[in-house]
C-alpha positions in Angstrom: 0.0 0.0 0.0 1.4 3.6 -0.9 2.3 5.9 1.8 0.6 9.3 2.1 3.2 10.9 0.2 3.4 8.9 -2.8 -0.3 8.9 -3.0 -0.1 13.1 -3.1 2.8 12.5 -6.1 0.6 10.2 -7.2 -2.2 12.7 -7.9 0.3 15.2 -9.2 1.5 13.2 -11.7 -2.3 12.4 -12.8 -3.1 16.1 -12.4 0.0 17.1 -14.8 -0.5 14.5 -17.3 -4.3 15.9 -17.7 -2.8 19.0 -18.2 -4.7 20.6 -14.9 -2.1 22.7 -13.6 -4.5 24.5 -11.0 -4.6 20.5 -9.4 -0.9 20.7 -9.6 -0.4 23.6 -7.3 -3.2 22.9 -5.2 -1.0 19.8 -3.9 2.3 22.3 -4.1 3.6 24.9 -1.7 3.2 29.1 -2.9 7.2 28.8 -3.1 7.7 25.7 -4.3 11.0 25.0 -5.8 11.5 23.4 -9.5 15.0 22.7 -9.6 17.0 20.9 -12.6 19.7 19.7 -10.7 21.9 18.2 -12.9 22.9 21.8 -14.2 25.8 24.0 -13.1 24.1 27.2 -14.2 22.4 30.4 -12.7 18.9 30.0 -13.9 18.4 26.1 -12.5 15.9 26.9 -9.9 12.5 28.3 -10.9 10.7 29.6 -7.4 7.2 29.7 -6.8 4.4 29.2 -9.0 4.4 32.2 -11.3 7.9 31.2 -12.5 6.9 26.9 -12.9 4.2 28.0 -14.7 6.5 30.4 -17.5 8.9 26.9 -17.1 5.8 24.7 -18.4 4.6 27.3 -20.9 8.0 27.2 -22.4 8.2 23.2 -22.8 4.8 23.7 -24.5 6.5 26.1 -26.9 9.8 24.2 -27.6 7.4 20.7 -27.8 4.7 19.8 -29.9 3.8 17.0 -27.8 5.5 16.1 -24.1 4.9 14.0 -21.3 6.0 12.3 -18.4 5.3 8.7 -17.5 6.2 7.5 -14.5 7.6 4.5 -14.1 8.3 3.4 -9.8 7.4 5.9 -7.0 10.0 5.4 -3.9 8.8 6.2 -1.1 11.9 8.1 1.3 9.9 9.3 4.2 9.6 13.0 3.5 10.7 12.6 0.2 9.5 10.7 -3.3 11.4 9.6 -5.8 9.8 8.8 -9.2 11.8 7.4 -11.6 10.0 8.6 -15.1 9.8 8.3 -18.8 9.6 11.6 -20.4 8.7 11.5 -24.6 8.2 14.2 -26.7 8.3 15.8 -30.4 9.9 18.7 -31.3 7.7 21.6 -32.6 10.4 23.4 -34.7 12.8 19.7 -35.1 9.9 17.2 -35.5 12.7 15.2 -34.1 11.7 12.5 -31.3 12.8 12.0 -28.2 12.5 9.6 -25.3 14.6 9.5 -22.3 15.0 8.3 -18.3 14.9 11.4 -16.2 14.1 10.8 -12.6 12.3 13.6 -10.3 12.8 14.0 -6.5 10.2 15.8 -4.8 10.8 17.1 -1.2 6.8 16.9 1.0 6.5 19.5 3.8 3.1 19.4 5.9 1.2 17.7 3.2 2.7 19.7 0.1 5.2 19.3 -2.6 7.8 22.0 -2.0 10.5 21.0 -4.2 10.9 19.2 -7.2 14.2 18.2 -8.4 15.1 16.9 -12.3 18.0 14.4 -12.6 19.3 13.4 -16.0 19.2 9.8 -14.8 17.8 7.1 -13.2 21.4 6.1 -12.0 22.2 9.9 -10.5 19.0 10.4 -8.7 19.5 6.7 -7.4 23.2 8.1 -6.0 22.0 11.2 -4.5 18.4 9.7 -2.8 21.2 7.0 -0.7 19.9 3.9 -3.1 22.2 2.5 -5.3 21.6 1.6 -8.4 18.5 0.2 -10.3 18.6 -3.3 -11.3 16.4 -1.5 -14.4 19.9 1.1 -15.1 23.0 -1.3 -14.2 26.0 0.5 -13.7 29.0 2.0 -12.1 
Protein backbone atom coordinates (compact mmCIF):
# COMPACT_ATOMS: atom_id res chain seq x y z
CA UNK A 1 0.00 0.00 0.00
CA UNK A 2 1.36 3.56 -0.86
CA UNK A 3 2.28 5.91 1.83
CA UNK A 4 0.60 9.26 2.12
CA UNK A 5 3.20 10.88 0.17
CA UNK A 6 3.37 8.87 -2.83
CA UNK A 7 -0.30 8.90 -2.96
CA UNK A 8 -0.12 13.11 -3.07
CA UNK A 9 2.82 12.51 -6.05
CA UNK A 10 0.57 10.21 -7.24
CA UNK A 11 -2.25 12.73 -7.89
CA UNK A 12 0.32 15.24 -9.23
CA UNK A 13 1.49 13.16 -11.68
CA UNK A 14 -2.28 12.36 -12.78
CA UNK A 15 -3.09 16.06 -12.43
CA UNK A 16 0.04 17.11 -14.77
CA UNK A 17 -0.45 14.49 -17.26
CA UNK A 18 -4.34 15.91 -17.68
CA UNK A 19 -2.77 19.05 -18.22
CA UNK A 20 -4.68 20.62 -14.93
CA UNK A 21 -2.12 22.70 -13.59
CA UNK A 22 -4.47 24.47 -10.95
CA UNK A 23 -4.58 20.46 -9.42
CA UNK A 24 -0.91 20.70 -9.56
CA UNK A 25 -0.40 23.56 -7.34
CA UNK A 26 -3.22 22.86 -5.19
CA UNK A 27 -0.97 19.84 -3.91
CA UNK A 28 2.26 22.32 -4.12
CA UNK A 29 3.58 24.85 -1.68
CA UNK A 30 3.24 29.06 -2.94
CA UNK A 31 7.16 28.78 -3.08
CA UNK A 32 7.74 25.70 -4.29
CA UNK A 33 11.03 25.04 -5.84
CA UNK A 34 11.46 23.38 -9.53
CA UNK A 35 14.97 22.69 -9.62
CA UNK A 36 17.01 20.94 -12.64
CA UNK A 37 19.71 19.68 -10.66
CA UNK A 38 21.90 18.21 -12.94
CA UNK A 39 22.95 21.81 -14.23
CA UNK A 40 25.75 24.02 -13.11
CA UNK A 41 24.07 27.25 -14.20
CA UNK A 42 22.41 30.42 -12.67
CA UNK A 43 18.87 30.01 -13.94
CA UNK A 44 18.40 26.10 -12.55
CA UNK A 45 15.87 26.92 -9.91
CA UNK A 46 12.45 28.27 -10.85
CA UNK A 47 10.65 29.60 -7.39
CA UNK A 48 7.23 29.69 -6.76
CA UNK A 49 4.43 29.20 -8.98
CA UNK A 50 4.40 32.23 -11.34
CA UNK A 51 7.93 31.23 -12.49
CA UNK A 52 6.89 26.90 -12.90
CA UNK A 53 4.19 28.01 -14.69
CA UNK A 54 6.48 30.39 -17.53
CA UNK A 55 8.86 26.95 -17.13
CA UNK A 56 5.78 24.67 -18.45
CA UNK A 57 4.65 27.26 -20.89
CA UNK A 58 8.01 27.17 -22.36
CA UNK A 59 8.22 23.23 -22.85
CA UNK A 60 4.75 23.68 -24.54
CA UNK A 61 6.48 26.13 -26.91
CA UNK A 62 9.77 24.18 -27.64
CA UNK A 63 7.45 20.73 -27.83
CA UNK A 64 4.70 19.82 -29.90
CA UNK A 65 3.81 17.04 -27.76
CA UNK A 66 5.55 16.15 -24.11
CA UNK A 67 4.90 14.01 -21.34
CA UNK A 68 5.96 12.30 -18.42
CA UNK A 69 5.32 8.68 -17.49
CA UNK A 70 6.16 7.53 -14.45
CA UNK A 71 7.65 4.49 -14.09
CA UNK A 72 8.31 3.43 -9.81
CA UNK A 73 7.35 5.94 -6.99
CA UNK A 74 10.03 5.37 -3.91
CA UNK A 75 8.78 6.16 -1.14
CA UNK A 76 11.95 8.13 1.34
CA UNK A 77 9.87 9.27 4.16
CA UNK A 78 9.60 12.98 3.49
CA UNK A 79 10.71 12.60 0.24
CA UNK A 80 9.45 10.71 -3.26
CA UNK A 81 11.39 9.60 -5.80
CA UNK A 82 9.83 8.81 -9.18
CA UNK A 83 11.83 7.39 -11.56
CA UNK A 84 10.00 8.60 -15.12
CA UNK A 85 9.84 8.32 -18.80
CA UNK A 86 9.60 11.56 -20.42
CA UNK A 87 8.67 11.49 -24.64
CA UNK A 88 8.17 14.23 -26.65
CA UNK A 89 8.32 15.81 -30.41
CA UNK A 90 9.88 18.66 -31.28
CA UNK A 91 7.72 21.58 -32.60
CA UNK A 92 10.43 23.44 -34.74
CA UNK A 93 12.82 19.74 -35.06
CA UNK A 94 9.86 17.18 -35.54
CA UNK A 95 12.73 15.16 -34.08
CA UNK A 96 11.70 12.45 -31.32
CA UNK A 97 12.85 11.95 -28.15
CA UNK A 98 12.50 9.60 -25.27
CA UNK A 99 14.57 9.51 -22.32
CA UNK A 100 15.03 8.30 -18.33
CA UNK A 101 14.95 11.38 -16.19
CA UNK A 102 14.08 10.82 -12.63
CA UNK A 103 12.30 13.57 -10.27
CA UNK A 104 12.82 13.98 -6.54
CA UNK A 105 10.18 15.80 -4.82
CA UNK A 106 10.79 17.08 -1.22
CA UNK A 107 6.82 16.92 0.95
CA UNK A 108 6.50 19.50 3.83
CA UNK A 109 3.10 19.38 5.90
CA UNK A 110 1.24 17.71 3.17
CA UNK A 111 2.67 19.74 0.08
CA UNK A 112 5.22 19.30 -2.58
CA UNK A 113 7.83 21.99 -2.05
CA UNK A 114 10.54 20.97 -4.25
CA UNK A 115 10.94 19.21 -7.22
CA UNK A 116 14.23 18.22 -8.39
CA UNK A 117 15.07 16.88 -12.30
CA UNK A 118 17.98 14.36 -12.63
CA UNK A 119 19.34 13.36 -16.01
CA UNK A 120 19.20 9.77 -14.78
CA UNK A 121 17.85 7.10 -13.17
CA UNK A 122 21.38 6.07 -11.97
CA UNK A 123 22.17 9.85 -10.49
CA UNK A 124 18.97 10.37 -8.68
CA UNK A 125 19.49 6.71 -7.39
CA UNK A 126 23.24 8.13 -5.98
CA UNK A 127 21.98 11.20 -4.46
CA UNK A 128 18.42 9.66 -2.79
CA UNK A 129 21.17 6.97 -0.69
CA UNK A 130 19.94 3.87 -3.09
CA UNK A 131 22.17 2.53 -5.34
CA UNK A 132 21.56 1.59 -8.44
CA UNK A 133 18.48 0.18 -10.29
CA UNK A 134 18.56 -3.33 -11.34
CA UNK A 135 16.40 -1.54 -14.37
CA UNK A 136 19.93 1.08 -15.08
CA UNK A 137 23.03 -1.25 -14.20
CA UNK A 138 25.98 0.52 -13.74
CA UNK A 139 29.02 2.02 -12.12
Amino acid sequence: MDSEYVRLARRAYAAFAARDHDAVFALAHSDVEYEFADRVADDNVCRGEAEVRQLWRQLDEIFAHWESQPQEFLDLGDRVLVLARESGVGRASGLRFDQKLAHLLTIEDGLITRFQVYGSWKRALRVAGLGVSPAEPGP
